[in-house]
Residue, then its C-alpha position, 0 to 999 in steps of 0.5 A: x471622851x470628856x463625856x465618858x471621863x464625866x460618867x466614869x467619875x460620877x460612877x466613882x463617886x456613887x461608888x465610893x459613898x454607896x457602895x454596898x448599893x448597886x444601883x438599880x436602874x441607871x439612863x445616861x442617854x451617853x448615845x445620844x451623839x452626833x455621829x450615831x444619827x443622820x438628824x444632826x443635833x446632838x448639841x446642848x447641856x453637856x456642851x454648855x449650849x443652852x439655847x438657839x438652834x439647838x437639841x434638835x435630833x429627833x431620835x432618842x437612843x436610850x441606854x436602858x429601853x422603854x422611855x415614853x417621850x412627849x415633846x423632847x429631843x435628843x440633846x448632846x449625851x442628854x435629853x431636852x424635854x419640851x418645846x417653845x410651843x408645847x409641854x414637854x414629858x418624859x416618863x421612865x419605864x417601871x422600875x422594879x424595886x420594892x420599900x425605899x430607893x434614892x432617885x437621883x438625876x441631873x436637870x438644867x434649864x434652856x437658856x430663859x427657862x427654869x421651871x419643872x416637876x417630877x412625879x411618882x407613880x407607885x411610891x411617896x416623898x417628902x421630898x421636894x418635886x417642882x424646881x426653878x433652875x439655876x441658869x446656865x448650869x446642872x443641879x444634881x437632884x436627889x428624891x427618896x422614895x418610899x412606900x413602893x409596893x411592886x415598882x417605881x415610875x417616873x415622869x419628868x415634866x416642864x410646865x408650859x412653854x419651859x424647856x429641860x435637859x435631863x441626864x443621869x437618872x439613878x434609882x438605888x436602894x436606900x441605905x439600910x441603916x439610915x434612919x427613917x420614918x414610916x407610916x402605916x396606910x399611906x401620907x394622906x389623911x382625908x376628912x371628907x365633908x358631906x353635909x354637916x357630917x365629916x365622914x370622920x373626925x379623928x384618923x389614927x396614924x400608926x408610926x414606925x421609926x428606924x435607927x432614930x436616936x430621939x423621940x418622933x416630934x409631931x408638929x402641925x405646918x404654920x399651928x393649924x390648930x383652928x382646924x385640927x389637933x394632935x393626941x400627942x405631940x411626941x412619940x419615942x424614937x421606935x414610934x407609936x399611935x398619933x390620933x388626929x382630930x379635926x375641929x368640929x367647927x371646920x367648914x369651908x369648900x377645902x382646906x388643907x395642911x401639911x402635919x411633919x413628924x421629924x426625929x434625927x438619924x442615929x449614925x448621922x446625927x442628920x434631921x429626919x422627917x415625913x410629911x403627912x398631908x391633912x385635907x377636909x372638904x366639901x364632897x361632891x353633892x350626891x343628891x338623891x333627889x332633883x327637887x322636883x314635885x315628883x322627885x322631891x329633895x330628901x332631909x339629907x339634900x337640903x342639910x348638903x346643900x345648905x352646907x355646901x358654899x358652892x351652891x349658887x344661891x337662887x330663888x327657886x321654888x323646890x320641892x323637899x320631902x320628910x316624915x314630920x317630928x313636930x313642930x318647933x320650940x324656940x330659944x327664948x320663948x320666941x317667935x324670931x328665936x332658933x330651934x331649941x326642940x321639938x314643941x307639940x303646941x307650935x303652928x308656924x313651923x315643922x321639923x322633918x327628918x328622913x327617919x320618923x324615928x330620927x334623934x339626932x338634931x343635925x339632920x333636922x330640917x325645919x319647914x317655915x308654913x304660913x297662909x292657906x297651908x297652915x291650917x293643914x300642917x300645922x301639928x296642934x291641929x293635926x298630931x295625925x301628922x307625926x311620924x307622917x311622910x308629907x311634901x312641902x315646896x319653898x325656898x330652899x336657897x336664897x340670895x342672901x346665901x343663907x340658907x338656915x331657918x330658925x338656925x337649921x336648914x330648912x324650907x322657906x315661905x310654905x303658904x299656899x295648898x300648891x305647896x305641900x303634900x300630905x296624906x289623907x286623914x284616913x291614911x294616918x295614924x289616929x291619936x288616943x288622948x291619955x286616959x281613953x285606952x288602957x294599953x296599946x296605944x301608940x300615940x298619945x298626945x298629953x299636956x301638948x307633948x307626945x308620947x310613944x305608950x308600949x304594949x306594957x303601958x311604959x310611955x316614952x317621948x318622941x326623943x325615946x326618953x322614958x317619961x317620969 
């Protein structure tokens, strides 16, 4: 009788502050007693047993069907998730329900324990979802819910080895004219980092707010600005446009932040807020080739595997492949000086790319040549080689876990004739000197740059820039 009073009362109370909500779905477990089931155990958390031989029923009875247990009993009117042993889960059925609810339940922890989360299958919170108990005693929990699109699930889990009663699982509509936040195309932004390219550096997050009586702060967790920063840190309380960008210099496996968007609730003056969650890192290594001879690396593999911090380090021998832009001008004027261009007069080192055509210096991958194979790679004996596909095999990684040469990705210690590939003289393209052929020629090497002549006789550079 004390069990029904407690149900009824709880009922009166959701009533009295929601009244113009009905709830939508509600598990009392309130069948779950001693006399319904031969398996005697019906005893603990609404009798105040919070341990010992307790919750041992093995049949479930439900008031709303279609529960999915893993590891629970039936405990006195409630339910025990887990065991001493083994983790323990309890999952509701799909709730159908669309745009925003308020779950609310009811958990205590078997006498030692204290640890468990929720998860949502279906909609997004703000709200907190892992919990450590007070002993001895009920915590009445509430999670609002949105962005449901077409049904809710819920599952209650222990971590391993700690145990749950749960009772009183509600899902209601939330209060239409409660204030709230909204936020186009979900709570996560994800910059994915492939190499040196981020698959995007600026996402755009298209907010509404709803009977908010301030104007939409826009604040970054803990003042992550050493890795992203905001367009705007206000929006009017309707809402608007918020621009994220992450900092170009942003390189690390993973790293993560929370960006919150708070406001105040026009009726009840209460804080209002969304989470978003920022993410960037290092996406799984898509190579395209093996680094075999006959299966080389591409440009783009080497710049993702110099890039990627969790590559182990060796001192393999591999075999990368690319169409060669020249050789390399120094910072300085040096030799030991990183890549500052592209020099036609260079022969100790190459610059590949996966385009022949290729301008941009992030996907530039320098080749170090040295010994026997300098006499055949090298660019000012050999301007044949321009716009060439060649093979070249170095080290790649090294265990210093640097992988840069001459400050850009590339391929170390090229220096005997096993080491590369290259066409044929006959097979490549042959260069005019300026001044041999009026037009048509389309390759021309002049003063130790080299120049691109149209079928009109305008000359560019290899960097597409039209020669003065």
């Amino acid at each position: 009788m004390k069990r029904q009073i407690l149900v009824l009362a709880g009922l009166l109370l959701w009533g009295a502050v929601w009244a113009e909500t009905e709830p939508i779905y509600f598990e009392g477990f309130s069948r779950c007693i001693d006399a319904e089931d031969e398996n005697y155990g019906y005893t603990g958390g609404n009798d105040e047993q919070w341990g010992g031989n307790i919750a041992t029923a093995q049949t479930i009875y439900q008031d709303a069907p279609e529960w999915s247990f893993t590891n629970c009993n039936g405990a006195y009117q409630c339910l025990k998730v887990g065991t001493s042993k083994k983790q323990g889960s309890a999952k509701t059925p799909i709730i159908e329900c669309k745009g925003e609810v308020v779950l609310t339940f009811r958990v205590a922890p078997w006498e030692g324990d204290s640890l468990f989360y929720v998860s949502l299958k279906g909609g997004t919170t703000t709200d907190q979802t892992s919990f450590e108990l007070a002993k001895k005693k009920w915590t009445e929990v509430t999670v609002h819910v949105s962005d449901i699109e077409s049904g809710l699930q819920i599952t209650f889990t222990s971590t391993n080895k700690h145990r749950f009663f749960l009772d009183d699982v509600c899902v209601r509509p939330a209060d239409p004219d409660a204030g709230v936040i909204r936020v186009q195309g979900g709570t996560v932004l994800d910059f994915g980092l492939l190499g040196r390219y981020y698959s995007a550096t600026e996402s755009t997050l298209h907010i509404e707010g709803i009977n908010l009586s301030e104007a939409i702060s826009a604040t970054l967790e803990d003042g992550e600005t050493d890795y992203f920063s905001l367009s705007t840190n206000s929006l009017s309380a309707q809402g608007g446009e918020l621009k994220v960008q992450l900092h170009e210099g942003a390189s690390v496996d993973t790293h993560g932040c929370f960006l919150w968007l708070r406001s105040k609730d026009t009726k009840s003056g209460e804080t209002v807020s969304k989470r978003i969650t920022l993410l960037f890192e290092v996406a799984a290594l898509n190579l395209e080739g093996s680094g075999s001879k006959q299966d080389p690396y591409t440009c783009g593999d080497v710049i993702l595997l110099a890039n990627n911090e969790g590559t182990v380090w060796t001192n393999t021998m591999y075999w990368a492949t690319g169409f060669v832009l020249g050789g390399v001008r120094r910072a300085g004027g040096k030799e030991t000086g990183d890549y500052d261009g592209i020099s036609m007069t260079d022969k100790l080192a190459l610059v590949l790319a996966d385009k022949p055509d290729e301008t941009n210096e992030n996907r530039y991958v320098t080749v170090q040549i040295s010994h026997e194979a300098r006499e055949a790679l090298n660019v000012v004996d050999n301007p044949e080689l321009i716009g060439q596909r060649i093979s070249v095999q170095g080290l790649l990684l090294n265990d210093k876990a640097n992988p840069l040469y001459l400050g850009l990705p590339g391929v170390r210690g090229v220096s005997t004739d096993a080491q590369y590939v290259r066409p044929a003289k006959e097979d490549t393209q042959g260069f005019e000197e300026s001044g041999k052929l009026k037009v048509e020629s389309r390759k021309v090497l002049e003063g130790g740059a080299l120049f691109i002549v149209g079928p009109d006789g305008t000359k560019y550079n290899v960097l597409g820039i039209r020669s003065k």
